[in-house]
C-alpha positions in Angstrom: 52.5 -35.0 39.5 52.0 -31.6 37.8 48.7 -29.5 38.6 47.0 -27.9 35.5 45.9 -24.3 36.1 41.9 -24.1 36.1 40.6 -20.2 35.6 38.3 -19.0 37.6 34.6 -20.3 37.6 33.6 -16.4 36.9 36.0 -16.1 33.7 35.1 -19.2 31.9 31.6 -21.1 30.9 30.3 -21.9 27.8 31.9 -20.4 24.7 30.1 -17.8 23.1 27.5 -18.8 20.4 28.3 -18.1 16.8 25.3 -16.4 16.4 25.9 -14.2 19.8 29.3 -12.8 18.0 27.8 -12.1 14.7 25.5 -10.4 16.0 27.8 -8.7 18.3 30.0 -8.1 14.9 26.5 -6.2 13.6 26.6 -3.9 16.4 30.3 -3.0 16.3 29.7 -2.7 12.5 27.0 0.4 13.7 28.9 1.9 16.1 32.2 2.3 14.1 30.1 3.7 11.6 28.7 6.0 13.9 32.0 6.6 15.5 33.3 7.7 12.3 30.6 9.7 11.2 30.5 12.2 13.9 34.0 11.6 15.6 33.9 13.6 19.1 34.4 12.2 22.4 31.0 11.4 22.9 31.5 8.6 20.0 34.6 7.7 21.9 32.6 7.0 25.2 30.0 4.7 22.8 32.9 2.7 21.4 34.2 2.6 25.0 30.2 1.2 26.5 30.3 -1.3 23.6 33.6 -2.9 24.3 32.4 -3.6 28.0 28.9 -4.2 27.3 29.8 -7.2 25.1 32.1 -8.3 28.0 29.5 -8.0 30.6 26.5 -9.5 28.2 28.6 -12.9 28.8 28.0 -12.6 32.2 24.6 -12.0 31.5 23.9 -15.2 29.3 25.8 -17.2 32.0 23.4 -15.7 34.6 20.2 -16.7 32.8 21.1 -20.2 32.2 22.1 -21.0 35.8 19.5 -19.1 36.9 20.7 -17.2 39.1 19.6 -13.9 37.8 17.5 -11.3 39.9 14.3 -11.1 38.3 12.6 -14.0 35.8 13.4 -12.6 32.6 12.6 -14.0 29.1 15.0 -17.8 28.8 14.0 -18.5 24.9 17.1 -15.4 24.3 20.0 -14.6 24.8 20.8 -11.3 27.7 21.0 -8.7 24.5 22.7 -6.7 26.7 24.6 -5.2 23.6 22.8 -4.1 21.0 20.3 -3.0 23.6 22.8 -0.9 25.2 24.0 1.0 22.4 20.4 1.9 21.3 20.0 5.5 23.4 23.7 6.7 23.4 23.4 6.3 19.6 20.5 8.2 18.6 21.7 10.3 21.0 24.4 11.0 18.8 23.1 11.4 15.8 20.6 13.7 17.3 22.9 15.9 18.3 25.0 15.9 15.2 21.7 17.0 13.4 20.7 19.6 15.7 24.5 21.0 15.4 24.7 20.9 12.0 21.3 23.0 11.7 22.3 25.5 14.5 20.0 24.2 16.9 21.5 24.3 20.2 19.0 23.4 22.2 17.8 20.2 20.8 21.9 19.6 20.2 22.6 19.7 24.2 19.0 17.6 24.4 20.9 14.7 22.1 23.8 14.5 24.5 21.6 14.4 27.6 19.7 11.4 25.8 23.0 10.0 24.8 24.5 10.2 28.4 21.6 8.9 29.9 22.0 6.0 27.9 25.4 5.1 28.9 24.1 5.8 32.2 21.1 3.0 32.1 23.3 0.4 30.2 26.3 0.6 33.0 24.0 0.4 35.6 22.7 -3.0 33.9 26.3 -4.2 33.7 27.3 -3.4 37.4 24.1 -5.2 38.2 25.4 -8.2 36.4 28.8 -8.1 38.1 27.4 -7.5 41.4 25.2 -11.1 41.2 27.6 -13.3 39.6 29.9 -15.3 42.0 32.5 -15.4 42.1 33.2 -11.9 40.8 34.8 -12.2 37.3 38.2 -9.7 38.0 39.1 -9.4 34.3 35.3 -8.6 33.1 35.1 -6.0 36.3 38.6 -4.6 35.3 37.3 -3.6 31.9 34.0 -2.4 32.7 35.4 -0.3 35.1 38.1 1.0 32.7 35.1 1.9 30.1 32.8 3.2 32.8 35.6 5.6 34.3 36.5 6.9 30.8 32.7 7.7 29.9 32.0 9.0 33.4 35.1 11.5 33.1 34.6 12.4 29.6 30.8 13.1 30.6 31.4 14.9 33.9 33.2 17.5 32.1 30.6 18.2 29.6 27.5 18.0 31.1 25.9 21.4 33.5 24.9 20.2 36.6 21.1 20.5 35.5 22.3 18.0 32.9 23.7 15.7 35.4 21.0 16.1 37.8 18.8 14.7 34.9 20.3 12.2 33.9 20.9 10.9 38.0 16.9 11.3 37.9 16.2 9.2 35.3 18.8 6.4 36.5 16.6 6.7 39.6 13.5 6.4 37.6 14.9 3.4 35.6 16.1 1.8 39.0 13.1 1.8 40.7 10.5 0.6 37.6 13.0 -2.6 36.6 12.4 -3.0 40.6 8.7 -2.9 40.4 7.4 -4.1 36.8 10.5 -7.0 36.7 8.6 -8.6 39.5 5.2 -7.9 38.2 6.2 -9.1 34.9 8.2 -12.1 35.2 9.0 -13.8 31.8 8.0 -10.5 29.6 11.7 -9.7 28.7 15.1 -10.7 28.8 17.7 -8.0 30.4 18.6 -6.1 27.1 14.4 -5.4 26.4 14.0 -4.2 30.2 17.0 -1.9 29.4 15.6 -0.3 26.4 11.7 -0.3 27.0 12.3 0.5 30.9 14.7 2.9 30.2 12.8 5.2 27.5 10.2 5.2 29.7 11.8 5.9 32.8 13.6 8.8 30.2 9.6 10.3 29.1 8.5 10.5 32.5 11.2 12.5 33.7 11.1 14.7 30.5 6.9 14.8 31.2 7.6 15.8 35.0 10.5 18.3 34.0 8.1 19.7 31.7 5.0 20.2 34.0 7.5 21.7 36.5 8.9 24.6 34.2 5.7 24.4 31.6 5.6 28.0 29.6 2.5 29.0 27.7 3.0 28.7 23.6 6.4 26.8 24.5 6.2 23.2 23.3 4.5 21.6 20.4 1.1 19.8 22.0 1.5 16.5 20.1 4.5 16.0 22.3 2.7 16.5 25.5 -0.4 14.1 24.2 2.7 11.1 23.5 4.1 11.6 27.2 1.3 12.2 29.1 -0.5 8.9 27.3 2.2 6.8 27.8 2.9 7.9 31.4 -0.5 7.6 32.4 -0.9 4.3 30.6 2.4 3.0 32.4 1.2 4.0 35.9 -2.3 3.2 34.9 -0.9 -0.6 34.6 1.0 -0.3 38.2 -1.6 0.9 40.0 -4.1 -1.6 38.5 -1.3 -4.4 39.3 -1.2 -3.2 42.9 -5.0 -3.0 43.8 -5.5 -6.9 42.2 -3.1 -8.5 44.6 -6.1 -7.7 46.7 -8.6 -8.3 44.9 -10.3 -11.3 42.5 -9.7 -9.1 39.6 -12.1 -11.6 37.3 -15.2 -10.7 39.0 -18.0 -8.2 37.8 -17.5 -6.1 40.7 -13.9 -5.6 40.3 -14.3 -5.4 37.0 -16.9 -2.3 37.4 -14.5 -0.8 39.7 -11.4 -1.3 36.8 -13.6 0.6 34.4 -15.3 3.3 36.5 -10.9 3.7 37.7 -10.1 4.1 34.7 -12.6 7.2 34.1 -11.4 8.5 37.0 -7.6 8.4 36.4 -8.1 9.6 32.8 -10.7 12.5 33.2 -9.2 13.0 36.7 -5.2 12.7 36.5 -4.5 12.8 33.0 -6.8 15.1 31.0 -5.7 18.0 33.7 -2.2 16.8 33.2 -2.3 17.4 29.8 -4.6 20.8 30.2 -1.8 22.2 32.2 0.8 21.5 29.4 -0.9 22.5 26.0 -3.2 25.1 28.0 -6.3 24.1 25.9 -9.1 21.8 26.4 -7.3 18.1 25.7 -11.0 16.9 24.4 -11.7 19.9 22.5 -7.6 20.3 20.6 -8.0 16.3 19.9 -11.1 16.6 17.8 -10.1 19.8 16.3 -6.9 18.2 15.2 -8.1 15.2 14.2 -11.0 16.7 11.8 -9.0 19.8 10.9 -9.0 19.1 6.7 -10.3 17.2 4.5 -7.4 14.4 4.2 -7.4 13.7 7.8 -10.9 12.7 7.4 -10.2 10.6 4.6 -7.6 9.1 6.3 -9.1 8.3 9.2 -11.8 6.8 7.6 -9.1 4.6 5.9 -7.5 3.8 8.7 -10.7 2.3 10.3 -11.3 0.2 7.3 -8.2 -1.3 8.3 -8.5 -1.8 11.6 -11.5 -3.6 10.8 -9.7 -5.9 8.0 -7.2 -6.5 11.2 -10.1 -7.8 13.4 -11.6 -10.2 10.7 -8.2 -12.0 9.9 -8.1 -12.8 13.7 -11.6 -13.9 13.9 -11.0 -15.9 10.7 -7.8 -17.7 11.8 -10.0 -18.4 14.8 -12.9 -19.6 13.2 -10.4 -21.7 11.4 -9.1 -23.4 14.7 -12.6 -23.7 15.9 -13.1 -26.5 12.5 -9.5 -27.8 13.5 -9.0 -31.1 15.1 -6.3 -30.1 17.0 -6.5 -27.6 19.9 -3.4 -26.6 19.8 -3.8 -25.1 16.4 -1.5 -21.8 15.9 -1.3 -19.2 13.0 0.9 -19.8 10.4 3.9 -17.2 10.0 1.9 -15.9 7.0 -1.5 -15.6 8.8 1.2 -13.6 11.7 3.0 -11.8 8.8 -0.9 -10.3 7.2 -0.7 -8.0 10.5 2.6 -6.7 9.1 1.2 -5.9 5.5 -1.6 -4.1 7.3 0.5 -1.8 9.3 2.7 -1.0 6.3 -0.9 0.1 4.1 -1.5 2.3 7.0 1.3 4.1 7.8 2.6 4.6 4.4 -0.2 7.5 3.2 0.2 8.8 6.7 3.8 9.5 6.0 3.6 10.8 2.9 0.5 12.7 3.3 0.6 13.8 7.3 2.8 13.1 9.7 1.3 15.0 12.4 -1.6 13.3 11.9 0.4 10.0 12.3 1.8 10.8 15.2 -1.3 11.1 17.3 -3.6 8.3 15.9 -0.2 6.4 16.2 -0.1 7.3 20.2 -4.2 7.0 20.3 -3.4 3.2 18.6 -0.9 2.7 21.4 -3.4 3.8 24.4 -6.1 1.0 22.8 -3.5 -1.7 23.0 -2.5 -1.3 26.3 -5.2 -0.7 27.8 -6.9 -3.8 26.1 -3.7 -6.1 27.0 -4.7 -4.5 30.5 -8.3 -5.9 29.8 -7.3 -9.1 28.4 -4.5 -9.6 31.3 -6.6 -9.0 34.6 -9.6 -10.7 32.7 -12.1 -7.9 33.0 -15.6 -8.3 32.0 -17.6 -8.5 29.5 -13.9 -8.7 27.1 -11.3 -10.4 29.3 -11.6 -14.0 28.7 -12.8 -13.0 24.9 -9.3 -11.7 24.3 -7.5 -14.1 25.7 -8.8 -16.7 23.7 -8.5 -14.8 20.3 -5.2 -13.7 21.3 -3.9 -16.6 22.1 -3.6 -18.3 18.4 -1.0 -15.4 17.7 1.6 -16.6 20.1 5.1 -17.7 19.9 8.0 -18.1 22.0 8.7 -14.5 22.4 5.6 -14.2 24.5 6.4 -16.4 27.4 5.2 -14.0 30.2 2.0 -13.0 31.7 1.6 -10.2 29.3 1.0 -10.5 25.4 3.6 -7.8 24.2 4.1 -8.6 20.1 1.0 -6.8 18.7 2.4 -3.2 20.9 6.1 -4.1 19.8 5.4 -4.0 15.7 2.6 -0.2 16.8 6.1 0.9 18.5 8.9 -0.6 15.7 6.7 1.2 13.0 6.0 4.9 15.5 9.1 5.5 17.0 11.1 6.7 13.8 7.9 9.3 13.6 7.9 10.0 17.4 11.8 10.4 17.8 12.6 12.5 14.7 13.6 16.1 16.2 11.1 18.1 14.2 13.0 21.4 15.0 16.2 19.8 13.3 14.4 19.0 10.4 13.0 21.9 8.9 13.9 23.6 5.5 15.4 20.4 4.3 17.6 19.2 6.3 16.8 15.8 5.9 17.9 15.2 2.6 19.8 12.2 1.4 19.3 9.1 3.4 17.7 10.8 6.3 15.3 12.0 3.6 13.9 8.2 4.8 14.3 7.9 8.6 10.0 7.9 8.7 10.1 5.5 6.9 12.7 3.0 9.1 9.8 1.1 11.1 8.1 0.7 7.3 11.5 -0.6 5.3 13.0 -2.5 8.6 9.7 -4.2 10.2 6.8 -3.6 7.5 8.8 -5.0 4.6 12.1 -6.4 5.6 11.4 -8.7 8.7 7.9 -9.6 6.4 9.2 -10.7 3.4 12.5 -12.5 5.2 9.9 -14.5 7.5 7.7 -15.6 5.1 10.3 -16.7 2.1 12.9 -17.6 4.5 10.2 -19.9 6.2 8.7 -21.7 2.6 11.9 -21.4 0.1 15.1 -20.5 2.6 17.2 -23.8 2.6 20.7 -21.8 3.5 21.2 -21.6 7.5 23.1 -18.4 8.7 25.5 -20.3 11.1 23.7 -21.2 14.9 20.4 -19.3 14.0 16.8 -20.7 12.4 17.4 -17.9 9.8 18.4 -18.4 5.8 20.6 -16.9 3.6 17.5 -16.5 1.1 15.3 -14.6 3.4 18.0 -12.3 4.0 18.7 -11.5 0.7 15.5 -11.0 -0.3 14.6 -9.0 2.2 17.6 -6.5 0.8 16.2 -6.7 -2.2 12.3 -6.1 -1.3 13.6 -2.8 1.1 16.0 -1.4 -2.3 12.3 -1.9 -4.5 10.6 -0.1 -1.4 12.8 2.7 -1.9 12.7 2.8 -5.1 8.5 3.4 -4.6 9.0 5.7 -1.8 10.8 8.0 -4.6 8.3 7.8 -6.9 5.4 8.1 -4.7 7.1 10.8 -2.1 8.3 14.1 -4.0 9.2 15.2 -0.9 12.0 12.7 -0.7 15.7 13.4 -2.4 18.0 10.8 -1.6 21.4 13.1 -3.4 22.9 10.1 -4.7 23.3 8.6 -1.1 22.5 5.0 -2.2 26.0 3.4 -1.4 25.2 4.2 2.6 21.3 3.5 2.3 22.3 0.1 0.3 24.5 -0.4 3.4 22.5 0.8 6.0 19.8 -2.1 4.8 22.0 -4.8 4.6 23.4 -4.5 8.1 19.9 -4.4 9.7 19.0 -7.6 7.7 22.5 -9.1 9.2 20.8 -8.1 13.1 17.8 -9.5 12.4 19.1 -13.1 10.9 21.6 -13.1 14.3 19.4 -11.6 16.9 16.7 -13.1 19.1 15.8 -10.3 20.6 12.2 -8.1 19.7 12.9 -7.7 16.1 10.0 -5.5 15.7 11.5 -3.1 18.2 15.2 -3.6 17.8 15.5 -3.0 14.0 13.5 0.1 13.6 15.9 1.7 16.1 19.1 1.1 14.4 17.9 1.7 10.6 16.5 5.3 12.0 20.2 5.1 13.8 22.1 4.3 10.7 19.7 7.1 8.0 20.1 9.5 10.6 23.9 9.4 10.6 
C-alpha cells in the first residue's frame, strides 16, 4: 500500500476565510498604492512587511482558535495582524514624503523613524507568533525571515545610531506594556489592536521622555506636549491604579477616597510639573488662556457643551427606555449606537473649519474624561462606579468582550488622530492642496459618515451580502456615495480647501476604505481613519 504525504500540522489548518483575503486584497491595494506613490526603499521594505505579515497573520488566527495564544485576546476577530501592521510604516511614509517635498528635513527623518519603528513593532508581533506555534511552520519562518532581513538591512543602512537607538527603545517600550496591560486586560483586543494602540503609545512615551531629556525653551509647540503628557499620565495612571487594586477592595468608600485624593496627587504632583518643564509656563494658567483666547473659541465651546449634554440625554433616554422594557436584556439599536456618531461629526466639523488648534486640545481634554471615567466605571469607584456601569452597559456589542468598555474612546480617537498626526510644520503655505486638502477631515468622512450611514442602511434596506461577512453591498455603496456629498459640502462650506481636480484618487481613496470596513472585524472606528488619512496624505 502506498502512503499519502500529510504536510506538516504547522503549514496547514483551516483555509483562509473569504473575507480574511479580501480584506487582505484591501491592504495590498493601499500599499501598492503607496509603493507607487513614493517609490524608495523604504516602500520596498513595507511591501516586503506585508507579504510576511499576511503569512504570519495565519498563524495568528490558527493560534486564537486553538487557544494556544499567550495572552487572552479578543475571539469574536480575526488576529488583524495585517492591516494593523502596515498602519505606522505607512504614515510613516507619507510623512516623510511631505516633509521632503516641503524641505523639511527634520520632520522628513522624524517619518522614517516612525516608519521603521513600525516595521520594528509588527515583526516583533510575527516572531512572537512563530515562536508559540508548534510545531514551527518552516515555510512561514523562511519567509518572514527573508522580509525581516531585507527591512533590517535596508534600515541599518539608513538610520544614525540615535535613530536606531530609538527605535530599539520603543520596541522595549512596546515589549514590556503588551507584557503588562495584555494580562491586565484580557479580552480588550485581538493581536493586530494591541499592535497598533500598544505600539503608538509605547512610540509617545518615548517621544515624551526623549523630549523632557533634551527639552529647549521656545522649541516645541505646547499643544504637543499637553497630547503626550495627558495620554502618558493617563496610561500609567491606569497601571498604577491596576496594581494598587490587586490589593485592595477597590469598591469600597475608602478605596475609593484614596483613588480620587491619587488622582490629585499624580496630576497636580507628576503631571502638571511634567508638563511645566516642557512648555515652561504655568499648564493651568496656558490652558485657560488658550482655551478663552477669542471670541469663537468661546462660542465653540459653548457649542460643544450643548452637545455633550445632547450625548448624555440619548443615553439616559435609551435607558429610561429599557427601564419600561420587559426584557432585561434590552440593548440599543444600531441607530440609537449610530446617534453618537452624528454627534461627533456636528462637533468636529466647525472645529475643523473654524480652529483646529482649538480642536486639538478639547479633543485630548475629551480623551482625558473618558478614560479616566472608564477608570471610574471599571474599578467601581464611588459615588459613579456602579452608575456607569449600568448606563454603559446598553451600548455594548461584541467588540467589547473584556473588562474594559473601549468603543466610546475608539470613535474620540478614529475622529482626532487625523488632527493630532497631521505634521503641522509640513503643512504650511499650502501644501496640503488636492486630496490632502481633506486629511482633517478623514476621522469625519471614514467614521462620522461612512461607517454611519453603511450601518444604519446596510442594517434596515442592505439585502446583498459581501461574501463571508454580515456586511451589504447597499451599505457600502451608499456609504461612497454619502462621503462624495460630504465632500462636496466640505467645498462649499471650507474655502480653505482646493481639491486641484484630484477627484479620481479621492473617489478612490473612499471606495477602498468602504471595501476594509465591509471585510474587516477589527475596530472600524480606529482602523479606517488611519488608512483614509494614509491614502489623502499620499
Amino acid at each position: 500500500m502506498t502512503r499519502e504525504y500529510a504536510p506538516p500540522a504547522s503549514e496547514t489548518g483551516p483555509p483562509l476565510s473569504g473575507s480574511v483575503l479580501a480584506e487582505a486584497a484591501v491592504v495590498f491595494t493601499v500599499v501598492l498604492s503607496i509603493h507607487a506613490a513614493v517609490w524608495d526603499r523604504y516602500s520596498w521594505c513595507a511591501v516586503a512587511l506585508a507579504v510576511q505579515a499576511f503569512y504570519v497573520q495565519y498563524k495568528w488566527d490558527r493560534l486564537l482558535q486553538q487557544g494556544s495564544a499567550v495572552f487572552q485576546f479578543r475571539m469574536s476577530a480575526n488576529s488583524g495582524l495585517l492591516p494593523a501592521s502596515m498602519v505606522m510604516p505607512l504614515l510613516g511614509l507619507v510623512m516623510k514624503e511631505r516633509c521632503q517635498s516641503v524641505g523639511n528635513p527634520y520632520f522628513e527623518r522624524f517619518g522614517i523613524v516612525v516608519a521603521a519603528t513600525g516595521m520594528a513593532v509588527a515583526l516583533f508581533s510575527s516572531v512572537l507568533a512563530l515562536g508559540i506555534t508548534r510545531p514551527v511552520p518552516t515555510n512561514t519562518c523562511v519567509i518572514a525571515g527573508l522580509a525581516g532581513g531585507v527591512i533590517i538591512y535596508i534600515m541599518k543602512h539608513s538610520l544614525t545610531v540615535g535613530e536606531v537607538i530609538e527605535v530599539l527603545e520603543v520596541l522595549l517600550i512596546f515589549v514590556y506594556l503588551n507584557m503588562i496591560l495584555l494580562y491586565l486586560l484580557p479580552r480588550c483586543f485581538t493581536p493586530g489592536e494591541a499592535l497598533l494602540v500598544l505600539g503608538g503609545i509605547s512610540f509617545m512615551l518615548n517621544q515624551l521622555i526623549k523630549r523632557s531629556l533634551t527639552v529647549v525653551e521656545g522649541q516645541g509647540d505646547p499643544v504637543d506636549f499637553f497630547l503626550l503628557v495627558v495620554v502618558v499620565g493617563m496610561v500609567l495612571m491606569g497601571i498604577f491604579f491596576s496594581t494598587l487594586f490587586v490589593f485592595m477592595d477597590s469598591g469600597t468608600w475608602a478605596s475609593s477616597i484614596f483613588f480620587h485624593l491619587m488622582t490629585c496627587v499624580l496630576g497636580l504632583g507628576v503631571v502638571l510639573p511634567w508638563l511645566h518643564r516642557l512648555i515652561r509656563k504655568n499648564p493651568l494658567l496656558w490652558l485657560l488662556q488658550f482655551l478663552f483666547q477669542t471670541e469663537t473659541r468661546i462660542y465653540l465651546l459653548v457649542y460643544w457643551s450643548l452637545l455633550a449634554t445632547l450625548a448624555c440625554l440619548v443615553v439616559l433616554y435609551q435607558n429610561a427606555k429599557r427601564s419600561s422594557s420587559e426584557s432585561k436584556k434590552h440593548q440599543a439599536p444600531t441607530v440609537a449606537r449610530k446617534y453618537f456618531h452624528f454627534i461627533v461629526v456636528a462637533a468636529y466639523t466647525p472645529g475643523i473649519i473654524s480652529d483646529r488648534a482649538l480642536l486639538y486640545v478639547a479633543a485630548t481634554v475629551c480623551l482625558a474624561v473618558f478614560i479616566f471615567l472608564e477608570y471610574v466605571r471599571y474599578f467601581r469607584i464611588k459615588p459613579l462606579g456602579h452608575t456607569l456601569r449600568s448606563l454603559l452597559s446598553l451600548f455594548l456589542d461584541e467588540r467589547d468582550s473584556g473588562p474594559l468598555i473601549l468603543t466610546h474612546i475608539y470613535l474620540l480617537l478614529g475622529m482626532s488622530l487625523p488632527i493630532w498626526l497631521i505634521p503641522r510644520p509640513c503643512t504650511q503655505k499650502g501644501s496640503l492642496g488636492g486630496a490632502r486638502a481633506l486629511v482633517p477631515y478623514a476621522g469625519v468622512l471614514a467614521v462620522g459618515v461612512g461607517d454611519t450611514v453603511a450601518s444604519i442602511l446596510g442594517s434596515t434596506m442592505g439585502e446583498i451580502y459581501w461574501p463571508g461577512t454580515k456586511k451589504t453591498f447597499e451599505g457600502t455603496m451608499t456609504s461612497i456615495f454619502a462621503q462624495i456629498i460630504s465632500v462636496a459640502l466640505i467645498l462649499i462650506f471650507d474655502s480653505g480647501v482646493d481639491l486641484n481636480y484630484s477627484y479620481a484618487w479621492i473617489l478612490g481613496s473612499i471606495s477602498i476604505v468602504s471595501l476594509l470596513e465591509a471585510y474587516t472585524t477589527q475596530i472600524d472606528n480606529l482602523l479606517l481613519p488611519l488608512y483614509l488619512l494614509i491614502l489623502l496624505m499620499a
